[in-house]
Each structure stands twice: as C-alpha cells, then as structure tokens.
C-alpha positions as CSV (number, residue, x, y, z in Angstrom):
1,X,170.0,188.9,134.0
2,X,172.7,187.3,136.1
3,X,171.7,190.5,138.8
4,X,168.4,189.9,138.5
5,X,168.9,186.2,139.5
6,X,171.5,187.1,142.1
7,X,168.3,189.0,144.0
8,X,165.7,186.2,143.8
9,X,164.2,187.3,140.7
10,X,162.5,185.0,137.7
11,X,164.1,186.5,134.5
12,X,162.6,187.3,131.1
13,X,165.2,187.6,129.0
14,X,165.5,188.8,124.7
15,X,166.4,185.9,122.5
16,X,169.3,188.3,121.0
17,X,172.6,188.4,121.8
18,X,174.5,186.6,124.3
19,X,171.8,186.0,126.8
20,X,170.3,182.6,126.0
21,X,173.8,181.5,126.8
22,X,174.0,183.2,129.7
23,X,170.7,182.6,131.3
24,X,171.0,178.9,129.7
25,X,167.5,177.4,131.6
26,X,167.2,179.7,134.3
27,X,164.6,182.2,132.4
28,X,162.2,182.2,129.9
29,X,163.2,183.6,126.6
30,X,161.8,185.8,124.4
31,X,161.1,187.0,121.0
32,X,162.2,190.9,121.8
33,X,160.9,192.1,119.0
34,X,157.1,190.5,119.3
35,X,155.5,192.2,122.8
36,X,152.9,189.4,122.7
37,X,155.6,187.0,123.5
38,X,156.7,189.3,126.4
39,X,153.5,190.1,127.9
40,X,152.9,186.3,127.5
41,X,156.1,185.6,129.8
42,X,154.7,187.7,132.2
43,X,151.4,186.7,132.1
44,X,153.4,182.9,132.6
45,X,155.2,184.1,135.8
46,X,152.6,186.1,137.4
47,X,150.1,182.8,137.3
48,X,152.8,180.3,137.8
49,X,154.0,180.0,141.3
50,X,155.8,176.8,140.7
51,X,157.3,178.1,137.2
52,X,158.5,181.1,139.5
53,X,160.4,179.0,142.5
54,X,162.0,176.6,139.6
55,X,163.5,180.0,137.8
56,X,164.5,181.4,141.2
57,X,166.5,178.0,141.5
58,X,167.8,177.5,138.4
59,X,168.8,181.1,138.4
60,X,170.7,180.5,141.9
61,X,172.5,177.5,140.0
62,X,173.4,179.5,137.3
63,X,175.2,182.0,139.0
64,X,177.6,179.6,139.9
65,X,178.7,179.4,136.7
66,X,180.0,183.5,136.6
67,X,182.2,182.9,139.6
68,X,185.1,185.5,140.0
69,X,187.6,183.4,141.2
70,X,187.2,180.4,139.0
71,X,187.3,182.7,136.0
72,X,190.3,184.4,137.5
73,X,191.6,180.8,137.5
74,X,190.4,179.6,133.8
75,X,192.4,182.7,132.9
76,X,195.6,182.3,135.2
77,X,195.7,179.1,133.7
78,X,195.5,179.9,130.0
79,X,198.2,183.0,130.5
80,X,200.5,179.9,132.1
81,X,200.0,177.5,129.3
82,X,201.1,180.2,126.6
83,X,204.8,180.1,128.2
C-alpha cells in the first residue's frame, strides 16, 4: 500500500491485518473476502475524480508517517533509554 501511494496511486486496501492502520484515511477499505465490496471500490475510484486526487494526497501525507530516519530515531532512542 505504502508503494502504491509512494507512486501516485489511490489504494484499495483488505480490512485484514495491519493495513487499516497503515493506510489510516488514505484508501478505501475493504471487505476482502466479499468481491462486491471490491469491485464497488473500483467502480468508486474509476468515477470519482475528486475521491482519486484526495487519496493521492492523503496517501502522500501518510507516507510521512514510515520515515526511515525518524524510525531509526524512535528506535535509537528506546535502545538509549534501556541503559
């Protein structure tokens, strides 16, 4: 997902797992296991210019979330606290 949205992409990501935490409101979310909700989606995004530009964005805003260095940080950090 975080790919996806890396390249300019709207995302359509599964309601399983990790993901709706990762993609928090820069995707729609899905049912994986009911393909009417996932056609729907793309139904959504192929009609939806708007909806499309406002993932894209969201998406680019997201990514700054997953940032090497500041997790490389977050972690220095917590290794220098434990001494």
């Amino acid at each position: 997902a975080l790919e996806a949205m890396a390249c300019d992409t709207p995302v359509i990501a599964s309601s399983a797992g990790a993901l709706p935490e990762v993609v928090a409101n820069a995707a729609i979310v899905v049912n994986p296991n009911k393909t009417d909700s996932i056609s729907e989606a793309m139904h959504i995004l192929l009609n939806d210019n708007s909806l499309k530009k406002k993932l894209i964005k969201e998406g680019q805003k997201r990514l700054g979330y997953f940032d090497w260095k500041k997790s490389a940080k977050k972690i220095e950090n917590l290794l220098i606290s434990l001494d």
